[in-house]
N, CA, C and O atoms as a GROMACS GRO file, in nm:
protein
  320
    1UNK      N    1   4.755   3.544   4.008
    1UNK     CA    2   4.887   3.600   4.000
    1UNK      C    3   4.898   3.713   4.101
    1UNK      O    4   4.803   3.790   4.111
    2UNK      N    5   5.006   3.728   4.178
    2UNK     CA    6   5.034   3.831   4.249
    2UNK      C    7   5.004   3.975   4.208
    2UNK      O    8   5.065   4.028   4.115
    3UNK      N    9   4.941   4.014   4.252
    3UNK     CA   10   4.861   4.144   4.220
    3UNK      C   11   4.721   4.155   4.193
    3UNK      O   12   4.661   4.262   4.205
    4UNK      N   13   4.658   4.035   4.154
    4UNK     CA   14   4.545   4.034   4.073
    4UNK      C   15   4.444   4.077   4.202
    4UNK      O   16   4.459   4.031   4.315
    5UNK      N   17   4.348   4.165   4.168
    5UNK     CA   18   4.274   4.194   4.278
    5UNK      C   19   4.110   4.200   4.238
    5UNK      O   20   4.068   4.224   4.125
    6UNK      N   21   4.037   4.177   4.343
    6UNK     CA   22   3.894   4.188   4.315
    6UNK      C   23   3.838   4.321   4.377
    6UNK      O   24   3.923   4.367   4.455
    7UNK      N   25   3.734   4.394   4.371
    7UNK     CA   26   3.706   4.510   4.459
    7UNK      C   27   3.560   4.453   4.483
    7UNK      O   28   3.522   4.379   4.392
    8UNK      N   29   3.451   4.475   4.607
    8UNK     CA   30   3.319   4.438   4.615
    8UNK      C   31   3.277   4.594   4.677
    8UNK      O   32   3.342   4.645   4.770
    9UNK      N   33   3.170   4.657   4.618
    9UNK     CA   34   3.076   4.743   4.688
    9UNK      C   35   2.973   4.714   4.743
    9UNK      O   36   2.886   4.734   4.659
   10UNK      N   37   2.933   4.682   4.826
   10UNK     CA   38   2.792   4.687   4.857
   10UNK      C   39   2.721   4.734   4.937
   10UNK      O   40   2.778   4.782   5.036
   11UNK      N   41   2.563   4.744   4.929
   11UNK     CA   42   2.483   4.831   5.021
   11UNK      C   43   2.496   4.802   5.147
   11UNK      O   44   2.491   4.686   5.187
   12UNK      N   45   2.518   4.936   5.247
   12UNK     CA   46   2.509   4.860   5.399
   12UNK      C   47   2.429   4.963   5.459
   12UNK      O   48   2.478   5.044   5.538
   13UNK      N   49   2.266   4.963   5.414
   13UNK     CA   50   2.186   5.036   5.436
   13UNK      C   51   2.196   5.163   5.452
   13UNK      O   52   2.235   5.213   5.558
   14UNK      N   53   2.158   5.236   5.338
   14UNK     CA   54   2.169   5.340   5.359
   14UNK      C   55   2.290   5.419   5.311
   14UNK      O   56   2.286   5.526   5.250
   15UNK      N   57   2.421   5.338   5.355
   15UNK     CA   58   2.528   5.390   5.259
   15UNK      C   59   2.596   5.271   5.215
   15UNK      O   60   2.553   5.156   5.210
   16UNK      N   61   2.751   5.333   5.172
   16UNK     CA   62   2.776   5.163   5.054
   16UNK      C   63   2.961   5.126   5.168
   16UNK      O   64   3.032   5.177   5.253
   17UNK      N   65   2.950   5.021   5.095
   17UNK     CA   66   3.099   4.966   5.158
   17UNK      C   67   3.183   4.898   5.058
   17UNK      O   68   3.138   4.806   4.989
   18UNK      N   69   3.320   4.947   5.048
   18UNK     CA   70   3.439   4.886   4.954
   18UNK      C   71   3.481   4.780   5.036
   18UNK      O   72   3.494   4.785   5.158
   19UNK      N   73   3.510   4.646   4.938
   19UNK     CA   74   3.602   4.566   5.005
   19UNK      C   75   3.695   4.530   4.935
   19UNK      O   76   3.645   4.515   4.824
   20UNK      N   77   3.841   4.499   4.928
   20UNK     CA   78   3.925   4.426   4.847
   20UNK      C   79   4.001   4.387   4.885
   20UNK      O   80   4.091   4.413   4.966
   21UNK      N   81   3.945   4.266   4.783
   21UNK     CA   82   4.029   4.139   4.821
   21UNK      C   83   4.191   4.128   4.744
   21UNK      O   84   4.176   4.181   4.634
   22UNK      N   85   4.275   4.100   4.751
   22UNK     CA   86   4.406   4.096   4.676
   22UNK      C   87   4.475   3.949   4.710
   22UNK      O   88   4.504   3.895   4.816
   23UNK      N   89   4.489   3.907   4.568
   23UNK     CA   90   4.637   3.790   4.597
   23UNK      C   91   4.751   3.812   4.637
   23UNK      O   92   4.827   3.834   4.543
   24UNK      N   93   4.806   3.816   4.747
   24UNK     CA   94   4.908   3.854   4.796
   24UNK      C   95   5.081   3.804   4.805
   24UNK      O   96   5.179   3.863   4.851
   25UNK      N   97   5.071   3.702   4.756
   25UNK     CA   98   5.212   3.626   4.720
   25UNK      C   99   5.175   3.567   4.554
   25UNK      O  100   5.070   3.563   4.490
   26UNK      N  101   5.310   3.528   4.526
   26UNK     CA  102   5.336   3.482   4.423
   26UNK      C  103   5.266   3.355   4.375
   26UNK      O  104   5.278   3.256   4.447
   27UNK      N  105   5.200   3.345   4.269
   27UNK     CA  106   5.134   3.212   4.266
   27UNK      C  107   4.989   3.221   4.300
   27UNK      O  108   4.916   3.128   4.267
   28UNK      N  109   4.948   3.309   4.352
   28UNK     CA  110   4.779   3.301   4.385
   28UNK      C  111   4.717   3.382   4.328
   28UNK      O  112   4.774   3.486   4.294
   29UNK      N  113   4.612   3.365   4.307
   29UNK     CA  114   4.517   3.403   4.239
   29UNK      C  115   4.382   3.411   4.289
   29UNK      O  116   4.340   3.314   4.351
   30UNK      N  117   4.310   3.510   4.271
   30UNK     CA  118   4.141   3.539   4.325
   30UNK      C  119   4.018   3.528   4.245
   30UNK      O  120   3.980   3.597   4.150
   31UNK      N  121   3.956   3.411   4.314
   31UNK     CA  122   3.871   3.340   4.217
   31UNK      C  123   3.689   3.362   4.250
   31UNK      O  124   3.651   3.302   4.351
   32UNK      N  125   3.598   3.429   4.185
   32UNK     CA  126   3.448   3.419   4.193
   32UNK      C  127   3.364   3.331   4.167
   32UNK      O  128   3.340   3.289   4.054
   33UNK      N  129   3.296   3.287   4.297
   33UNK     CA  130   3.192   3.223   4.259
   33UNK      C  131   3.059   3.268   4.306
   33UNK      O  132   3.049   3.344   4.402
   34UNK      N  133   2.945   3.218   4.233
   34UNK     CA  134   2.806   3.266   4.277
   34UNK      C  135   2.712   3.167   4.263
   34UNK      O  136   2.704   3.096   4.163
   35UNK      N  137   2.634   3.158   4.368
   35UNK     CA  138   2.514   3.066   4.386
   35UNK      C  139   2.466   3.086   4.467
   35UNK      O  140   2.534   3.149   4.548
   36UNK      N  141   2.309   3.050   4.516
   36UNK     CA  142   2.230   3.034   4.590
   36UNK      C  143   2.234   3.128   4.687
   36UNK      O  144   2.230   3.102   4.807
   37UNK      N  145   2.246   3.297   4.613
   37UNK     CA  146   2.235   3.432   4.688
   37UNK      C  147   2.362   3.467   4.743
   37UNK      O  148   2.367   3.571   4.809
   38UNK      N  149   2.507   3.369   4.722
   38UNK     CA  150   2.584   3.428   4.770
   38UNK      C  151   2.701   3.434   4.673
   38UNK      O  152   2.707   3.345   4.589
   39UNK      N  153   2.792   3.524   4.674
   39UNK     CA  154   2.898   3.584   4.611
   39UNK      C  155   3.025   3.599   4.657
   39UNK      O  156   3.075   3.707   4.690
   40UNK      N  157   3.096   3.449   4.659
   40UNK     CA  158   3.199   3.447   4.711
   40UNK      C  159   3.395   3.491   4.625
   40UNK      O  160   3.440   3.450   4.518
   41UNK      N  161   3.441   3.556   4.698
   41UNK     CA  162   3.592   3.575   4.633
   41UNK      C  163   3.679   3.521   4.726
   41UNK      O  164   3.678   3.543   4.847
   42UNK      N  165   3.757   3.446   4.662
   42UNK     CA  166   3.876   3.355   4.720
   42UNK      C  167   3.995   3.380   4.666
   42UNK      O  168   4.000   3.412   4.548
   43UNK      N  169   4.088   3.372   4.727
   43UNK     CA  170   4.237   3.375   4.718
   43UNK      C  171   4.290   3.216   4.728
   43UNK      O  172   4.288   3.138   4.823
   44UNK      N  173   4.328   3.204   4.619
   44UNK     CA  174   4.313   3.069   4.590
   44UNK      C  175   4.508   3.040   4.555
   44UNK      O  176   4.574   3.112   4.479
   45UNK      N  177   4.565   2.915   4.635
   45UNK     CA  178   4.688   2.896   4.564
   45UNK      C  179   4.715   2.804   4.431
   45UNK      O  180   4.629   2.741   4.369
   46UNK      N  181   4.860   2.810   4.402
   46UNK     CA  182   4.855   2.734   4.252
   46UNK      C  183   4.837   2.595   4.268
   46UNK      O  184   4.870   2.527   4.170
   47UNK      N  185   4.788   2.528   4.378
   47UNK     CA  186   4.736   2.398   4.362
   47UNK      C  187   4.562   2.379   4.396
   47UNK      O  188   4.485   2.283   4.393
   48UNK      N  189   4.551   2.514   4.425
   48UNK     CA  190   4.403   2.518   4.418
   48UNK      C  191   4.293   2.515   4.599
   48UNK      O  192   4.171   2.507   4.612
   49UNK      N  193   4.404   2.527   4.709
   49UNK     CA  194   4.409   2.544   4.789
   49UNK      C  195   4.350   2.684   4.848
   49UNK      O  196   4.426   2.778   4.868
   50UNK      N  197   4.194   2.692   4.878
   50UNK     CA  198   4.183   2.837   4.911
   50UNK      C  199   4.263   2.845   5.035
   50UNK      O  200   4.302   2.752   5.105
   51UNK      N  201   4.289   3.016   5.055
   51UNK     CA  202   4.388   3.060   5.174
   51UNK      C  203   4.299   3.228   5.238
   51UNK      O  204   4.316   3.301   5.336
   52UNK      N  205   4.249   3.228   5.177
   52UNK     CA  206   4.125   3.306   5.252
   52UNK      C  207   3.939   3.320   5.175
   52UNK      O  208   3.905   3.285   5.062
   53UNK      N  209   3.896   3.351   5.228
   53UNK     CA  210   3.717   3.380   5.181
   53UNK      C  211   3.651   3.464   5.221
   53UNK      O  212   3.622   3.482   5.340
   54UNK      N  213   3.602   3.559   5.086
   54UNK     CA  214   3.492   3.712   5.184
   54UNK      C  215   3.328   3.632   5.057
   54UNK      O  216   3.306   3.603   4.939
   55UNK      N  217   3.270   3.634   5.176
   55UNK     CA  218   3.131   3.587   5.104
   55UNK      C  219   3.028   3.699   5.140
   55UNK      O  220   3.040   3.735   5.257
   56UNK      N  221   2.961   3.742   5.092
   56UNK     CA  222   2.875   3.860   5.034
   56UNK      C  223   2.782   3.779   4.977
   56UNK      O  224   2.794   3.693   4.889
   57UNK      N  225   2.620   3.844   5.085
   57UNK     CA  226   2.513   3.827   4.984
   57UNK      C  227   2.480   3.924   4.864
   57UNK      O  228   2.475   4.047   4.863
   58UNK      N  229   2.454   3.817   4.746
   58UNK     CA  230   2.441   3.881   4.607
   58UNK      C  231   2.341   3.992   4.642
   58UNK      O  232   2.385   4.104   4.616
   59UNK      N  233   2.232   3.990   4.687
   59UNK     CA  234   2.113   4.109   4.663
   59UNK      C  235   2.175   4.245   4.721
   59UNK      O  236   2.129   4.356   4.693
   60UNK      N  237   2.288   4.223   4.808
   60UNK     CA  238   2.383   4.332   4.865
   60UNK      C  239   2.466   4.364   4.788
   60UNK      O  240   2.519   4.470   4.823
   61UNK      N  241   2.506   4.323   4.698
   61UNK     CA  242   2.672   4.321   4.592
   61UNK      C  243   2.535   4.464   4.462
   61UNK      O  244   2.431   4.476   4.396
   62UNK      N  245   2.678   4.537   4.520
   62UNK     CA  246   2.614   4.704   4.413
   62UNK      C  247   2.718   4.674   4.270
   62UNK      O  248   2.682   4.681   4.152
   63UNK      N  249   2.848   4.640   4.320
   63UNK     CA  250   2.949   4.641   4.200
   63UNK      C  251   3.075   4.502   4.200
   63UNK      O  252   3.146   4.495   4.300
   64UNK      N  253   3.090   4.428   4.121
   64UNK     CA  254   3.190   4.339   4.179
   64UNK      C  255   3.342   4.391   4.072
   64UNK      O  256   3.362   4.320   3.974
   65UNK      N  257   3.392   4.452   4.085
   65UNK     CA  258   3.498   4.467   3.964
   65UNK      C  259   3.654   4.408   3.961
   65UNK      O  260   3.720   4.437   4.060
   66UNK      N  261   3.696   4.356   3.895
   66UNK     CA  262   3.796   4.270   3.907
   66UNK      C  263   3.928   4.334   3.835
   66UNK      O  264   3.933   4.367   3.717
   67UNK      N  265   4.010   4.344   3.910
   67UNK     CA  266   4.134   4.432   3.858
   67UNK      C  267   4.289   4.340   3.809
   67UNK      O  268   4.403   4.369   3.844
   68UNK      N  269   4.264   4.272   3.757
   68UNK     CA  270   4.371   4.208   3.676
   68UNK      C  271   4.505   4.255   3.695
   68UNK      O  272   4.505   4.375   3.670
   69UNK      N  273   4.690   4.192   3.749
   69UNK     CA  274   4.766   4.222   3.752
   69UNK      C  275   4.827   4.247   3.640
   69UNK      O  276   4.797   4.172   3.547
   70UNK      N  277   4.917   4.344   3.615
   70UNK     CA  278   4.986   4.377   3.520
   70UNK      C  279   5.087   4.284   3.438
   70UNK      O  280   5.197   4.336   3.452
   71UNK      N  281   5.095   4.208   3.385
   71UNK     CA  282   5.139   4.129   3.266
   71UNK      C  283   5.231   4.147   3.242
   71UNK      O  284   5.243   4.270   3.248
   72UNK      N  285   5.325   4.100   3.213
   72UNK     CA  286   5.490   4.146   3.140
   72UNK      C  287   5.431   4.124   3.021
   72UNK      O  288   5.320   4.073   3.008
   73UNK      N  289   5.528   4.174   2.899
   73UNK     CA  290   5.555   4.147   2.782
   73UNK      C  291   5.620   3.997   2.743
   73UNK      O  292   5.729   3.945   2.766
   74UNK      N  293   5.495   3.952   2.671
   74UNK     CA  294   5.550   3.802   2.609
   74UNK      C  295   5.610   3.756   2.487
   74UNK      O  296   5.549   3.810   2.394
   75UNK      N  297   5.688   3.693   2.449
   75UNK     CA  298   5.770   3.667   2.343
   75UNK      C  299   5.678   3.673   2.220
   75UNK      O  300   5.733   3.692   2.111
   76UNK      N  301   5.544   3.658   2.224
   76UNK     CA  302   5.457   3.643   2.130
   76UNK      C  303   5.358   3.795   2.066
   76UNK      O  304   5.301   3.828   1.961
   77UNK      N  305   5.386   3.857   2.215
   77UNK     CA  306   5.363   3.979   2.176
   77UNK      C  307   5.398   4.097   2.011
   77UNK      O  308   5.501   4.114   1.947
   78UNK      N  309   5.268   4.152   1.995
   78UNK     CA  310   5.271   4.195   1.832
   78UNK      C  311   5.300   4.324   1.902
   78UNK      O  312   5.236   4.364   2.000
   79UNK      N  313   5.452   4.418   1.815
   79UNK     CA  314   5.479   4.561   1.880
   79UNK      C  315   5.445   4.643   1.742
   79UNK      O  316   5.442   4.612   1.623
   80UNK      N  317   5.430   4.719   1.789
   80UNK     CA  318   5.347   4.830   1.705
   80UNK      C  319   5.430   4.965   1.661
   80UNK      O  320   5.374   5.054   1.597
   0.00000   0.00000   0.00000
């Protein structure tokens, strides 16, 4: 969803480096995967079409934190 964002830190000897990634239009979404030492985030569209890729080796990845877009209020919602 538009907004949804990932952040990556990692070591770059000695000191550290931010990266973030963001879905940037409507409809996409940023998706993690990990295997075989590497740690990829994609910006992925609603048919499943990646539209960009930052791949990061895992033994380098200090923090991966994922920042979720803000949600409207849903009809199902319990108010308090």
């Amino acid at each position: 969803m538009k907004g949804d964002r990932v952040e990556v830190v990692i070591d770059a000897g000695g000191s550290t480096r931010s990266y973030e990634i963001v879905a940037t239009r409507a409809g996409r979404r940023v998706e993690i995967t990990q295997g075989r030492g590497v740690v990829e985030v994609t910006e992925v569209t609603r048919g499943g079409t990646p539209v960009r890729t930052a791949r990061f080796m895992s033994n380098r990845v200090l923090a991966l934190v994922e920042h979720p877009a803000p949600r409207g209020r849903q009809s199902d919602d319990l108010t308090t």
